[in-house]
C-alpha positions as a Markdown table, in Angstrom:
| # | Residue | x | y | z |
|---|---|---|---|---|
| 1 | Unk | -86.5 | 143.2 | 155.7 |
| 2 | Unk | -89.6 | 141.4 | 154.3 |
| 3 | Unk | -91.4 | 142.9 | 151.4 |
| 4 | Unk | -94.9 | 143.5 | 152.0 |
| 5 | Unk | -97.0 | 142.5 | 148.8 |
| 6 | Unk | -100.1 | 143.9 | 147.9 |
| 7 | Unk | -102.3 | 144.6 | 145.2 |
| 8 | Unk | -103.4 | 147.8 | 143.9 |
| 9 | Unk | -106.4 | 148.5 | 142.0 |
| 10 | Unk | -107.4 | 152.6 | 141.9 |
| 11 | Unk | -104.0 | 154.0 | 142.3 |
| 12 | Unk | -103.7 | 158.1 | 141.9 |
| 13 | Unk | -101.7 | 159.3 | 139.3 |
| 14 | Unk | -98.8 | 160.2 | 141.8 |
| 15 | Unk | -98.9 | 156.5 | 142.7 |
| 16 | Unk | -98.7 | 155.3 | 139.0 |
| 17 | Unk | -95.8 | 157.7 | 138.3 |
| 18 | Unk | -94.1 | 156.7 | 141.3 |
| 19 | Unk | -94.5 | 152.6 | 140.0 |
| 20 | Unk | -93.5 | 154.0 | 136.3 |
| 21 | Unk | -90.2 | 155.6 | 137.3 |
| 22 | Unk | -89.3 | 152.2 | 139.3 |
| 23 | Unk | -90.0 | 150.3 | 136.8 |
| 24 | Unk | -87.8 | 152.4 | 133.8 |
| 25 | Unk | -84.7 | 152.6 | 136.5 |
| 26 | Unk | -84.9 | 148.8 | 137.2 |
| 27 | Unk | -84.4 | 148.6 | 133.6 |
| 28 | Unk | -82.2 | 151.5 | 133.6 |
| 29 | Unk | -84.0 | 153.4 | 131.4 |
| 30 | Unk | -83.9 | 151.1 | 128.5 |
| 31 | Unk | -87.0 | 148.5 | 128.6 |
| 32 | Unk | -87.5 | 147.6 | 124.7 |
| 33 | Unk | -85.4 | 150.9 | 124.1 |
| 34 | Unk | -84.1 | 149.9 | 120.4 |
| 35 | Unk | -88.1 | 149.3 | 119.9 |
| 36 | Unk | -88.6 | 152.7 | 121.1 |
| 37 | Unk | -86.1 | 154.3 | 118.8 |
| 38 | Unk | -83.8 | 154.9 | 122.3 |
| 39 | Unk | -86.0 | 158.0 | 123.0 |
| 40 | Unk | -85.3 | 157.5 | 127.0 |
| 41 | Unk | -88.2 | 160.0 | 127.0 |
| 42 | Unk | -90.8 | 157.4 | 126.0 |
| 43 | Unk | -89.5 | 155.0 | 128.7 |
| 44 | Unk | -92.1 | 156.1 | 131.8 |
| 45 | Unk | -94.9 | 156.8 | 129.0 |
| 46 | Unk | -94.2 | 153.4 | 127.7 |
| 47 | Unk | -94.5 | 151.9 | 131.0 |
| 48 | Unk | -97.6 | 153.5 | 132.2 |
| 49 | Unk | -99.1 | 152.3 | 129.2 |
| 50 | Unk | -98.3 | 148.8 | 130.2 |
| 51 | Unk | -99.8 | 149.8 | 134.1 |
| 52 | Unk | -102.7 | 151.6 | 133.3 |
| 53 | Unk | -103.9 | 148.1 | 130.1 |
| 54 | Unk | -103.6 | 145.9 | 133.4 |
| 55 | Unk | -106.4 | 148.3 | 135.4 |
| 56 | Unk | -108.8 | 148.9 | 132.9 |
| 57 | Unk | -111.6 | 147.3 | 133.3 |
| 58 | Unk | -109.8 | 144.6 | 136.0 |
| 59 | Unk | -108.3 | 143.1 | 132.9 |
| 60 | Unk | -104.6 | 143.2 | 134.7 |
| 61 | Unk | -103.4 | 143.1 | 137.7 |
| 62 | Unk | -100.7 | 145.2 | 139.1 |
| 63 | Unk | -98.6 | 144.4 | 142.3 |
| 64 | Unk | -96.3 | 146.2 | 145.0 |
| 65 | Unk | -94.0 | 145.1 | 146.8 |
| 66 | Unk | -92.9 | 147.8 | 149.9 |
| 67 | Unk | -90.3 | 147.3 | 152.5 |
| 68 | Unk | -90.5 | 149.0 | 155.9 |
| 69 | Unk | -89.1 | 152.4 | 156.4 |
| 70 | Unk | -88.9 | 152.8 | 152.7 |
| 71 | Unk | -92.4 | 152.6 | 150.6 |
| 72 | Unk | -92.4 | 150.9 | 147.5 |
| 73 | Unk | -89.2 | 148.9 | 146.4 |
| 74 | Unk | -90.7 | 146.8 | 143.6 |
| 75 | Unk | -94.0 | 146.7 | 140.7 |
| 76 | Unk | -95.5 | 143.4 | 138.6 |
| 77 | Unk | -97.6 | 143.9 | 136.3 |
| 78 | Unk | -100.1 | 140.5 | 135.2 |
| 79 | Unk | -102.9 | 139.5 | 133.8 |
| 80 | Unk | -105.1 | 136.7 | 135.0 |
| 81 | Unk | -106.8 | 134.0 | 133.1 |
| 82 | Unk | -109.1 | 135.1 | 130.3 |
| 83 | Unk | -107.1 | 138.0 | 129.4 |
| 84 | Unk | -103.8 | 139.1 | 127.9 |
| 85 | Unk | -101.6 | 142.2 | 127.1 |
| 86 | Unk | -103.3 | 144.8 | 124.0 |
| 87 | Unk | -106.4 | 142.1 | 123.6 |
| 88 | Unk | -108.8 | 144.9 | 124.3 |
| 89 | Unk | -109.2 | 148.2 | 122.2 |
| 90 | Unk | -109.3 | 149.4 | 125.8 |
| 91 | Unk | -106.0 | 148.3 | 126.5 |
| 92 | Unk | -104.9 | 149.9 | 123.7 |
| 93 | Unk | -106.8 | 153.3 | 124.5 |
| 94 | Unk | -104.9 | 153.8 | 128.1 |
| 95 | Unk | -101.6 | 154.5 | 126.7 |
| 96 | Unk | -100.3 | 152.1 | 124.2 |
| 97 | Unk | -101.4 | 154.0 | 121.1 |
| 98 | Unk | -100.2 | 157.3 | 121.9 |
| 99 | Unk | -97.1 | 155.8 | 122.4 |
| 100 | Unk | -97.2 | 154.0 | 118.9 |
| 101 | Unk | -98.2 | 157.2 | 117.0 |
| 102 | Unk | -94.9 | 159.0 | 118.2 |
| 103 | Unk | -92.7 | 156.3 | 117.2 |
| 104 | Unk | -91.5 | 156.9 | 113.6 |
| 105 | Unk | -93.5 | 154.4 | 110.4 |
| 106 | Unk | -90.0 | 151.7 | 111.0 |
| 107 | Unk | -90.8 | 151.2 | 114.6 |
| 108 | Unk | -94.2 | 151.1 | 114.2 |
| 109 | Unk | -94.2 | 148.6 | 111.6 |
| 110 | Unk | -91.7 | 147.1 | 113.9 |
| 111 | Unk | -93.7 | 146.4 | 117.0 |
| 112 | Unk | -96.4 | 145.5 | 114.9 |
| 113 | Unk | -94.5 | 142.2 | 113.7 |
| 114 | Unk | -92.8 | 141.7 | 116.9 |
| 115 | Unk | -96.6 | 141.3 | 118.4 |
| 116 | Unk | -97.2 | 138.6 | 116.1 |
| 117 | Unk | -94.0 | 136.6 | 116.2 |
| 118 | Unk | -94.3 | 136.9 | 120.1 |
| 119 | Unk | -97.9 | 135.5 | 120.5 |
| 120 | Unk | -96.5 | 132.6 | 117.7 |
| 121 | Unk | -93.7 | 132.0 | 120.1 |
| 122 | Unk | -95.4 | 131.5 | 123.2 |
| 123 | Unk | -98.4 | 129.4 | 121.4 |
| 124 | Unk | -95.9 | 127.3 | 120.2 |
| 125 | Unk | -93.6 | 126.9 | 123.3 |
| 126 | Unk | -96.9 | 126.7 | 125.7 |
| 127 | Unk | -99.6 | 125.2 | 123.6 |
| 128 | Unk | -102.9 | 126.9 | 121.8 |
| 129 | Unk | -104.2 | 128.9 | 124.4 |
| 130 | Unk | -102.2 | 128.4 | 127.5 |
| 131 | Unk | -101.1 | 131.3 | 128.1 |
| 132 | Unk | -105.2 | 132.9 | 127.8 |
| 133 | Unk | -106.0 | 130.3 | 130.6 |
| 134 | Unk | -102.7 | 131.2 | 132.9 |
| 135 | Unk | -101.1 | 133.6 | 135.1 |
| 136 | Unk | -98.9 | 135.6 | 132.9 |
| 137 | Unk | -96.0 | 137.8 | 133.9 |
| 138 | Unk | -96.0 | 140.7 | 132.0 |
| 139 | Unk | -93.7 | 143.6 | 133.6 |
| 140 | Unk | -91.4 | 143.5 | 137.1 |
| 141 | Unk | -89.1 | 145.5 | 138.3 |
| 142 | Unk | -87.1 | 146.0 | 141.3 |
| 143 | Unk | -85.6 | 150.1 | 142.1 |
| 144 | Unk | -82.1 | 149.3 | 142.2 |
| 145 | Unk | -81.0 | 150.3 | 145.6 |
| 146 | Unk | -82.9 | 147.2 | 146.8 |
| 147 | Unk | -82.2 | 144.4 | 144.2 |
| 148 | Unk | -81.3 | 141.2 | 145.8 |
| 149 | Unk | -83.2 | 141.7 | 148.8 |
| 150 | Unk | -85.9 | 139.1 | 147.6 |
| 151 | Unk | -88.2 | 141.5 | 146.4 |
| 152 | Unk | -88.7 | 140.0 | 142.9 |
| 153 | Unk | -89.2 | 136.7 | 144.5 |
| 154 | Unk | -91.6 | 138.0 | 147.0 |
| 155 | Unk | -93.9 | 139.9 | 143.9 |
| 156 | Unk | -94.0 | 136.3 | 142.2 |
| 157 | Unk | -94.8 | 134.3 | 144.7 |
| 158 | Unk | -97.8 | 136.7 | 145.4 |
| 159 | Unk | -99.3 | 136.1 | 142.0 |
| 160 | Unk | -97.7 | 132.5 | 141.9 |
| 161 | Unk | -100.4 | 131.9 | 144.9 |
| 162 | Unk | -103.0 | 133.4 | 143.5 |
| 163 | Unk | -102.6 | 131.1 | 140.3 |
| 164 | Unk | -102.8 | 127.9 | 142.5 |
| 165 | Unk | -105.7 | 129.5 | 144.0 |
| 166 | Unk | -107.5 | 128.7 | 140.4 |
| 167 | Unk | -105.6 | 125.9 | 139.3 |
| 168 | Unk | -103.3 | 127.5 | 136.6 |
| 169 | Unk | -100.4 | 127.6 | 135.5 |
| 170 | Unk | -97.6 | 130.7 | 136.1 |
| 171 | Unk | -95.8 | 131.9 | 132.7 |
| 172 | Unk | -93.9 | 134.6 | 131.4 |
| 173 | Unk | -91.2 | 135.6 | 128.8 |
| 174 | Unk | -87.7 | 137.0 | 129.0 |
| 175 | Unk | -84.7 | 137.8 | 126.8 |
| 176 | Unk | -81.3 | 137.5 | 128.1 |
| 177 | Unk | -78.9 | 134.9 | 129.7 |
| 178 | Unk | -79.0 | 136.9 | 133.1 |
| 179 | Unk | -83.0 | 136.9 | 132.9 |
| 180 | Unk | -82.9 | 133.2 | 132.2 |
| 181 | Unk | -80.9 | 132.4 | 135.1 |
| 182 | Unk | -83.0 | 134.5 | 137.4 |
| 183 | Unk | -86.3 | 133.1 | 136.2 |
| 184 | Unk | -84.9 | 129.3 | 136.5 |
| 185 | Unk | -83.5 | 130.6 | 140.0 |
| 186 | Unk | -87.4 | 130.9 | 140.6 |
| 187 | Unk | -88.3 | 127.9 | 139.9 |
| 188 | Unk | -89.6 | 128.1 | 136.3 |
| 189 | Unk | -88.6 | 126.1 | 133.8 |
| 190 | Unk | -88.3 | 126.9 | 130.1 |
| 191 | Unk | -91.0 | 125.7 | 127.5 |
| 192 | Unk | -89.2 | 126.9 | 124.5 |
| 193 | Unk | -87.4 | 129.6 | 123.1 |
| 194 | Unk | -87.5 | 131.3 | 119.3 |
| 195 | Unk | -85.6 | 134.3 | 117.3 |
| 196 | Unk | -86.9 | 137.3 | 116.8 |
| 197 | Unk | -86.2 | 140.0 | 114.6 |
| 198 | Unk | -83.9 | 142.9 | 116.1 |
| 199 | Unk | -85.8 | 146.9 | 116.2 |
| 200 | Unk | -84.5 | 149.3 | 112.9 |
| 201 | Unk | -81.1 | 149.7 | 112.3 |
| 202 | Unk | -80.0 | 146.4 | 113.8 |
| 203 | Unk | -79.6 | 143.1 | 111.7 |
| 204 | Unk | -80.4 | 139.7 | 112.7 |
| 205 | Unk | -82.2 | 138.4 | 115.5 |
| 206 | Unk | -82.4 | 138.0 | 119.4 |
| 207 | Unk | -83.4 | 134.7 | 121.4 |
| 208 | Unk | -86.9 | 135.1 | 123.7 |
| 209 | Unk | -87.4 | 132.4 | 125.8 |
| 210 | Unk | -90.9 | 131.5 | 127.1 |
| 211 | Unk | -91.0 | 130.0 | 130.9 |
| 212 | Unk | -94.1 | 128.1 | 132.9 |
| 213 | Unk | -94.4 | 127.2 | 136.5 |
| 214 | Unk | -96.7 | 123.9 | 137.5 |
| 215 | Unk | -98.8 | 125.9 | 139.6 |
| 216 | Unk | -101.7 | 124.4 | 138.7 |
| 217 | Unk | -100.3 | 121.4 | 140.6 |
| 218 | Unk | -101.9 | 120.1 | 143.8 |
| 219 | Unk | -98.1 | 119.7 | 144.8 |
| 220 | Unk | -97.0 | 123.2 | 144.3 |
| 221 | Unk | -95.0 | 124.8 | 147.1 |
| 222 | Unk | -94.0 | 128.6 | 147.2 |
């Protein structure tokens, strides 16, 4: 079956909820979860928070992918050139600071850093302000009944042509060696790659790699 991608820009709340719950089982219920304090209960709240920043204001973009006979298999969540993730107090208003004020001080104080060390990352891997003028990746997820039916490839290529529409580049970010594989898989290729400090009660550090695709180039192909 080929995914039909589309993209979606007044969804009802039924809809959202619907793209929410997708999302948290794609990631089995545990997207950031240490950050979160493993409260599986914040998981779809989270996640909403991340869908309803990308429609304010056409700041974000958000993406489904539906096969026939079944409705909705897979969501992306991007944001276009000009704008990024939490930049706007609006952003921050649809969701994302409800979510912070039930976290306890540790986690707060937690995502707080992580913020900063991320965007310090991704300058650093990308260069100053690459990532403003780009295409960036910031949330996909396939339900898990229909992984590895090119649904994830489908919902990047969809925004991947819509970045060589404008002449910019695709990026994104990703922990994990299986993530890596499937984003090289894609065609991206890794800029760079940094530690960052593990959520409260773990020690040490985990790797986040930052990925870009050339599809600002004339020669791009999907």
């Amino acid at each position: 079956m080929t995914p039909i991608i589309r993209e979606v820009s007044s969804p009802s709340e039924a809809e959202l909820n619907e793209y929410a719950k997708i999302l948290a089982e794609s990631f089995d219920y545990n997207l950031f979860g240490a950050g979160l304090g493993n409260d599986k209960s914040l998981q779809e709240p989270f996640i909403l928070a991340h869908l309803n920043a990308a429609l304010v204001s056409g700041e974000g973009q958000v993406h489904v992918a539906e096969l026939p006979g079944v409705g909705v298999a897979g969501v992306a969540v991007w944001f276009g050139p000009g704008y990024k993730f939490l930049d706007s107090k609006a952003q921050r208003n649809a969701g994302w600071d409800e979510i912070m004020s039930r976290l306890e001080p540790q986690y707060q104080d937690w995502w707080e850093t992580f913020l900063a060390t991320y965007d310090e990352l991704v300058e650093k891997s990308l260069g100053s302000g690459v990532k403003l003028g780009a295409y960036h990746l910031q949330l996909i997820g396939v339900a898990p009944k229909h992984q590895k039916k090119g649904v994830a490839g489908a919902l990047t290529r969809y925004a991947e042509a819509k970045a060589h529409a404008v002449h910019v580049r695709s990026v994104l970010e990703t922990v994990g060696a299986v993530n890596v594989s499937i984003y090289k898989a894609l065609g991206y290729g890794v800029a760079g790659s940094g530690p960052i400090k593990s959520p409260p009660p773990y020690e040490g550090n985990f790797e986040m790699f930052v990925f870009s695709k050339r599809t600002d180039n004339e020669s791009y192909v999907a």
